[in-house]
C-alpha positions as semicolon CSV with decimal commas, in nm:
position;residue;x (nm);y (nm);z (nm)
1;X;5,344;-1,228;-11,362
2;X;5,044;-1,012;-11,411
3;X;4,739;-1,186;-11,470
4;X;4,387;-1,045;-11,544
5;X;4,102;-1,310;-11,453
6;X;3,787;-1,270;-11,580
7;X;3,476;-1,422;-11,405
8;X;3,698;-1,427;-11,132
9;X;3,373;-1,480;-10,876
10;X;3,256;-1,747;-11,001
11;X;3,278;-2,075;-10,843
12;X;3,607;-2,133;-11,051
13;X;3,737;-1,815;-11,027
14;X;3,743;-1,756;-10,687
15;X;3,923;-1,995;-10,558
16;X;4,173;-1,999;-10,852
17;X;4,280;-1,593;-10,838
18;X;4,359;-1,669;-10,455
19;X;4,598;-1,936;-10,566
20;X;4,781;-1,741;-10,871
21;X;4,817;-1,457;-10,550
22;X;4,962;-1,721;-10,319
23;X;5,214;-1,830;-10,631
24;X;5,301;-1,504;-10,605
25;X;5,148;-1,388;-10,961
26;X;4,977;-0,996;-10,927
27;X;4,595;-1,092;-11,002
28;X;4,360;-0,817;-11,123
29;X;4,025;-0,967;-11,080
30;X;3,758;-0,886;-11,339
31;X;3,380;-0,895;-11,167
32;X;3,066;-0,753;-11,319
33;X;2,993;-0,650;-10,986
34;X;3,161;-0,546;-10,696
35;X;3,291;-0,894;-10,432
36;X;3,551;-0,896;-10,177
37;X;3,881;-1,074;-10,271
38;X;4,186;-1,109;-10,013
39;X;4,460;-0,816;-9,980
40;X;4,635;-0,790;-10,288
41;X;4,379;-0,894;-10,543
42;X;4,306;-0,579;-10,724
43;X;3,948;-0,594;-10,809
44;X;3,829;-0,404;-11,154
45;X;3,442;-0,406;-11,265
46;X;3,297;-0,491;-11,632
47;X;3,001;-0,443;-11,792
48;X;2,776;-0,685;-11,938
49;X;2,977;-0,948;-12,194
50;X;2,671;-0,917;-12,456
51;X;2,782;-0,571;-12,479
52;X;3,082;-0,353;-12,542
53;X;3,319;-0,405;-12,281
54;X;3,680;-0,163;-12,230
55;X;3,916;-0,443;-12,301
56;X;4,232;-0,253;-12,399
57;X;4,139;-0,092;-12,014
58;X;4,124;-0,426;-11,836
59;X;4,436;-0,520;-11,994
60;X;4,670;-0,244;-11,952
61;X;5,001;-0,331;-11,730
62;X;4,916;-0,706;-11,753
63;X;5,101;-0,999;-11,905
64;X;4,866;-1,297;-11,916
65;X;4,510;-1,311;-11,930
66;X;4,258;-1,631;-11,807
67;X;3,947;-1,609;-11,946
68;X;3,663;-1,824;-11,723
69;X;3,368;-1,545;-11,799
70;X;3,066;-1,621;-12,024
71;X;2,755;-1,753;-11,994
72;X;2,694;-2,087;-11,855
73;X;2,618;-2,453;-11,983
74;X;2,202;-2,393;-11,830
75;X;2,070;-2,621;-12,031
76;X;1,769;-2,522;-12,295
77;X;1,558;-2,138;-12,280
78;X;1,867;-1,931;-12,396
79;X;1,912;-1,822;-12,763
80;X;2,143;-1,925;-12,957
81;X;2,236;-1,523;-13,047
82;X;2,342;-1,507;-12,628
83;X;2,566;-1,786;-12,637
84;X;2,715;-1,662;-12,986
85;X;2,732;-1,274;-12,816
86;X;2,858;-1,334;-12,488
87;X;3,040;-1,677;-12,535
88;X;3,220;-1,624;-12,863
89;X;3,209;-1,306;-12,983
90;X;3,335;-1,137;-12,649
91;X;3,639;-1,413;-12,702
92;X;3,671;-1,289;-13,003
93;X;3,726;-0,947;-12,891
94;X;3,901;-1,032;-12,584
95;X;4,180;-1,198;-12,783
96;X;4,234;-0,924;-13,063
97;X;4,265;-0,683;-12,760
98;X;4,467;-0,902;-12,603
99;X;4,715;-0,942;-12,946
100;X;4,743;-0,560;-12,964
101;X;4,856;-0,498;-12,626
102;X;5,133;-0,805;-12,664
103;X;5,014;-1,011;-12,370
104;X;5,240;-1,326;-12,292
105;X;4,964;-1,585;-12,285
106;X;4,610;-1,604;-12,314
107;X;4,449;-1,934;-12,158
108;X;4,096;-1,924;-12,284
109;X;3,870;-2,195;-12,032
110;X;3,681;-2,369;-12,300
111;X;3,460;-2,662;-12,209
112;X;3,402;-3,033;-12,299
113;X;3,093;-2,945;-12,487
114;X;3,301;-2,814;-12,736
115;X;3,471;-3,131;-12,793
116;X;3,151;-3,333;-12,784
117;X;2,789;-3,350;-12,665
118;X;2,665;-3,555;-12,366
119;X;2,835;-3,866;-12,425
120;X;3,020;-4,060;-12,653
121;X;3,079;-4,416;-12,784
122;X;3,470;-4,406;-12,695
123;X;3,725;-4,205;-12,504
124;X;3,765;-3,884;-12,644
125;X;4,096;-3,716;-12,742
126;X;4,206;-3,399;-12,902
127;X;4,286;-3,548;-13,219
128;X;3,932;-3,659;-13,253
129;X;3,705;-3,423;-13,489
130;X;3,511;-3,149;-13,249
131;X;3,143;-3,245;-13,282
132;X;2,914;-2,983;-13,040
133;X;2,530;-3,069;-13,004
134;X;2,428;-2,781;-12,860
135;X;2,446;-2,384;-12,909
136;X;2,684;-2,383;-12,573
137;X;2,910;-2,588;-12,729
138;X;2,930;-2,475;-13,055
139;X;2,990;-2,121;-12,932
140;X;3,277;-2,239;-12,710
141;X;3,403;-2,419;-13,053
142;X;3,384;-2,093;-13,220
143;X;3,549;-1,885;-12,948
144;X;3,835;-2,139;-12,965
145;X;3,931;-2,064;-13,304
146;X;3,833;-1,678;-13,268
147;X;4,121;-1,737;-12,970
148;X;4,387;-1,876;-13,231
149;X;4,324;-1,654;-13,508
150;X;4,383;-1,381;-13,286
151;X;4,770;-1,377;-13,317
152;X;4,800;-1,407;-12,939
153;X;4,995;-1,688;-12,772
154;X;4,692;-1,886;-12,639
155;X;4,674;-2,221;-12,425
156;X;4,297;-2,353;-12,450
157;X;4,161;-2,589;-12,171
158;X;3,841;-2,808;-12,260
159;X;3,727;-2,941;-11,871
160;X;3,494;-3,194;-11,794
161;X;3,240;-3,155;-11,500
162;X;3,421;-3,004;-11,256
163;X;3,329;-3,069;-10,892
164;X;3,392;-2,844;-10,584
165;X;3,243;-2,651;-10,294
166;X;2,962;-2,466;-10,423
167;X;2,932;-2,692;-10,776
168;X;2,567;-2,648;-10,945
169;X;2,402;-2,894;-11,216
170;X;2,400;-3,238;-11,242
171;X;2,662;-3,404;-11,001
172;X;2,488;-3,131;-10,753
173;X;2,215;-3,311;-10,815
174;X;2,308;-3,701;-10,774
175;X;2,527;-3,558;-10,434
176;X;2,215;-3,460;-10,294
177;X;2,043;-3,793;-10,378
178;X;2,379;-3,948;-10,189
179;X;2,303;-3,787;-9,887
180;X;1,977;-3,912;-9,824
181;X;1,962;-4,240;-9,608
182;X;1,771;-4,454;-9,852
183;X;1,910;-4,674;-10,136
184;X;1,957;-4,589;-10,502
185;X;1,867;-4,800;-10,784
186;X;2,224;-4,699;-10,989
187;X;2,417;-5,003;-10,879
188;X;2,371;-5,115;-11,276
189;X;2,533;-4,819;-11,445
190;X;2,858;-4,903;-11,521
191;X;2,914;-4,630;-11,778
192;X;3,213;-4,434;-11,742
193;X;3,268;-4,039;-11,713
194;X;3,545;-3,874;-11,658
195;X;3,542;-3,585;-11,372
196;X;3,727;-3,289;-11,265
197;X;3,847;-3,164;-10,932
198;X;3,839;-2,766;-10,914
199;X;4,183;-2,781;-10,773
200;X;4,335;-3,002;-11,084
201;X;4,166;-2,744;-11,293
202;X;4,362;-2,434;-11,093
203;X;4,666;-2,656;-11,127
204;X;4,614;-2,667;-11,503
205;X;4,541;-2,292;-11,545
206;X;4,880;-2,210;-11,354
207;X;5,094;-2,496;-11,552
208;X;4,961;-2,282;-11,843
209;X;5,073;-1,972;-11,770
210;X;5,415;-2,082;-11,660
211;X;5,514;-2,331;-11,888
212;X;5,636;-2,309;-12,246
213;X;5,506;-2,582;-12,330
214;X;5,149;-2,543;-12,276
215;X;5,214;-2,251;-12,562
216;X;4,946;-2,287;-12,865
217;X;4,803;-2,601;-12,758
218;X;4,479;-2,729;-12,706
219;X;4,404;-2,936;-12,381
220;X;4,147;-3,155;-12,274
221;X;4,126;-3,161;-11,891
222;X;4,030;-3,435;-11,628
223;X;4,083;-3,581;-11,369
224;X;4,326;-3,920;-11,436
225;X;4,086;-4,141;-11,375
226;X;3,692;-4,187;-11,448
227;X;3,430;-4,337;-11,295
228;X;3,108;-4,486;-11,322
229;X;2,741;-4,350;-11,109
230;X;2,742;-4,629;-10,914
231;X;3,122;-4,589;-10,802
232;X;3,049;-4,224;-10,734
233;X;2,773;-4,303;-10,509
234;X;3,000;-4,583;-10,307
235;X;3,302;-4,294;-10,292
236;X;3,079;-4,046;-10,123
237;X;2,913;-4,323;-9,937
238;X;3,245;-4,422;-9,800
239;X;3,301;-4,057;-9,703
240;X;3,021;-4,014;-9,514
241;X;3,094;-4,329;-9,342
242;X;2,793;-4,551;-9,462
243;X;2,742;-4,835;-9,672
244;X;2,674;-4,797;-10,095
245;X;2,312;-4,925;-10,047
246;X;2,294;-4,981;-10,426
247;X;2,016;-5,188;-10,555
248;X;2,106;-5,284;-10,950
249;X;1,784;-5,211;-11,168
250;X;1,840;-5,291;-11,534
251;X;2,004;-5,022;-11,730
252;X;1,708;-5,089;-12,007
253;X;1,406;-5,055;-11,736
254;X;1,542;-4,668;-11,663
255;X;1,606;-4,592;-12,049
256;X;1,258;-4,703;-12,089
257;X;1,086;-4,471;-11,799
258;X;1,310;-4,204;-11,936
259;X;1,145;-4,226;-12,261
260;X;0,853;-4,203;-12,181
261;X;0,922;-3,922;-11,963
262;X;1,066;-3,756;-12,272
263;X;1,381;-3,767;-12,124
264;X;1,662;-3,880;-12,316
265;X;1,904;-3,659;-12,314
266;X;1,864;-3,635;-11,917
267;X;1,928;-4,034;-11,962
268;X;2,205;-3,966;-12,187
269;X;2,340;-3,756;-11,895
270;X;2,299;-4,005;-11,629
271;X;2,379;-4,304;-11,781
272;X;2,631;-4,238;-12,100
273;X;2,962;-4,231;-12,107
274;X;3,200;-3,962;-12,156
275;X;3,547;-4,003;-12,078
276;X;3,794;-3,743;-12,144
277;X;4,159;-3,856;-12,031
278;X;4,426;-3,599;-11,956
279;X;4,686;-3,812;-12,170
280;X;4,832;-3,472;-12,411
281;X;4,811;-3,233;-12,096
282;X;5,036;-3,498;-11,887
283;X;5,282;-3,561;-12,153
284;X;5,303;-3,204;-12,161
285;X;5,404;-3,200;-11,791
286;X;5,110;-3,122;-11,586
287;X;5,062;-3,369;-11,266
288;X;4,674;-3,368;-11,096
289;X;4,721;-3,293;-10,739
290;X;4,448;-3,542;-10,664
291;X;4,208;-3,793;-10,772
292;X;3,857;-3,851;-10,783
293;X;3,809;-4,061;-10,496
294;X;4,044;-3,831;-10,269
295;X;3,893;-3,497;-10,420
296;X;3,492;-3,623;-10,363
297;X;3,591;-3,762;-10,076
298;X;3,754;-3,435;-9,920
299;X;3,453;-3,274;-10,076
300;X;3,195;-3,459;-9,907
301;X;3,372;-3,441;-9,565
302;X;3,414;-3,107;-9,557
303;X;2,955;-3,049;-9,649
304;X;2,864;-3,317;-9,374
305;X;2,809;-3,269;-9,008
306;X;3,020;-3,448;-8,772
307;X;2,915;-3,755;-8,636
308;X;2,713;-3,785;-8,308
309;X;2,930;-3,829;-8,022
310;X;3,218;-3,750;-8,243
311;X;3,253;-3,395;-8,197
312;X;3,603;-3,266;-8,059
313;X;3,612;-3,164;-7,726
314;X;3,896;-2,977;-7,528
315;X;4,139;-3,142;-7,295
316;X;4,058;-3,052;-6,906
């Protein structure tokens, strides 16, 4: 198959064109500027999505099309208008192009946020009624249904924070924290939230394109099962091969000093719950390749020094 990938250097698209190449799929990546990619990636360059981009170009000689570019969740400072431009209307136009020049599926990288805002009072499904609290998600929301009015067989994925080698925001954020060598006062969040390894993400891009039954249907994304800040501290605790060192503060102390801070949405983020199970995508047929605990363990290993004294050494 002949797949275009946009935003295919971004932290998602990187390593998931290298993997549709290794399945043997013919990737053309689409870059706003110019990156190395292995032998056999052909590379094309784009302009700006908040402005008139070639489409019908891009698209010539392929048969599938996944769509990661647009602008990313970063949080308050960006108008509305540039998520609406780049996020939904460049869908929008994407997909029509895509309908004219009979591509065989369209999988369209949506986001959580579309589905919900920061947290929510129960775990979320696709049947439940889309409810965005922010411009990012509302344009994804809107580029969803830009994607099915198109006429162009579509599969839409909504992930949940996805976590990987070179992952910015939040989790960036509380890993640091992990790797210092003092305690954390998280050992009384139990909330629950529902992550996403990059590599179950690739797996659910390529069960997409291949399978028939990922045709017109809406996916939420996750890994299978979620897990609380304090059990996310332990896991990459345990990976670095040190103790939790968790001391439990009261939930209501830190939603108090967050308050006052003016800070309750980053609260909301910390200690709310959003879980997003991968039920419809598994009935469907997609299997994770990992879990949470293997994937931020693997992830952790891989960022930390070896041990002192542990360092390989070479047989005399």
């Amino acid at each position: 198959m002949k797949v275009l990938v946009t935003g295919a250097s971004g932290f998602i698209g990187r390593p998931l064109t290298a993997a549709l190449a290794d399945a043997g799929h013919q990737v053309r990546a689409a870059v706003r500027r110019a990156r190395a990619f292995p032998d056999g990636i052909e590379v094309a360059q784009i302009g700006d999505l908040a402005g008139d981009v070639d489409w019908p170009v891009l698209l010539a000689g392929m048969d599938a099309v996944v769509h990661l570019a647009g602008i990313a969740h970063v949080g308050t400072g960006v108008p509305e208008s540039t998520y609406e431009r780049v996020n939904h209307l460049s869908t929008a136009a994407l997909a029509r192009a895509a309908a004219t020049a009979a591509i065989k599926r369209f999988v369209f990288v949506s986001s959580i946020r579309a589905q919900s805002g920061t947290h929510a009072d129960h775990p979320l499904s696709e049947s439940d009624p889309p409810q965005p609290t922010e411009a990012y998600g509302r344009s994804k929301l809107a580029a969803e249904a830009a994607v099915r009015a198109s006429g162009v067989p579509y599969t839409i994925l909504r992930p949940v924070l996805v976590y990987g080698r070179g992952a910015k925001g939040n989790l960036a954020s509380l890993l640091r924290l992990v790797r210092m060598p003092v305690p954390l006062p998280f050992g009384g969040l139990a909330n629950k939230r529902s992550l996403l390894g990059v590599d179950n993400l690739i797996a659910a891009v390529r069960f997409s394109l291949e399978t028939e039954r990922a045709a017109n249907e809406t996916f939420m994304v996750s890994d299978p099962n979620s897990v609380s800040v304090a059990e996310i501290v332990a896991i990459c605790r345990a990976a670095m091969g040190r103790q939790p060192n968790l001391l439990s503060v009261p939930p209501s102390l830190f939603a108090g000093l967050f308050a006052l801070a003016g800070q309750q949405e980053r609260w909301n983020r910390l200690a709310g719950s959003l879980e997003a199970p991968p039920e419809k995508l598994m009935v469907a047929g997609w299997r994770p390749v990992t879990d949470t605990t293997a994937g931020l363990t693997a992830l952790l290993q891989a960022a930390s020094p070896p041990k002192s004294g542990t360092a390989s050494r070479s047989t005399p």
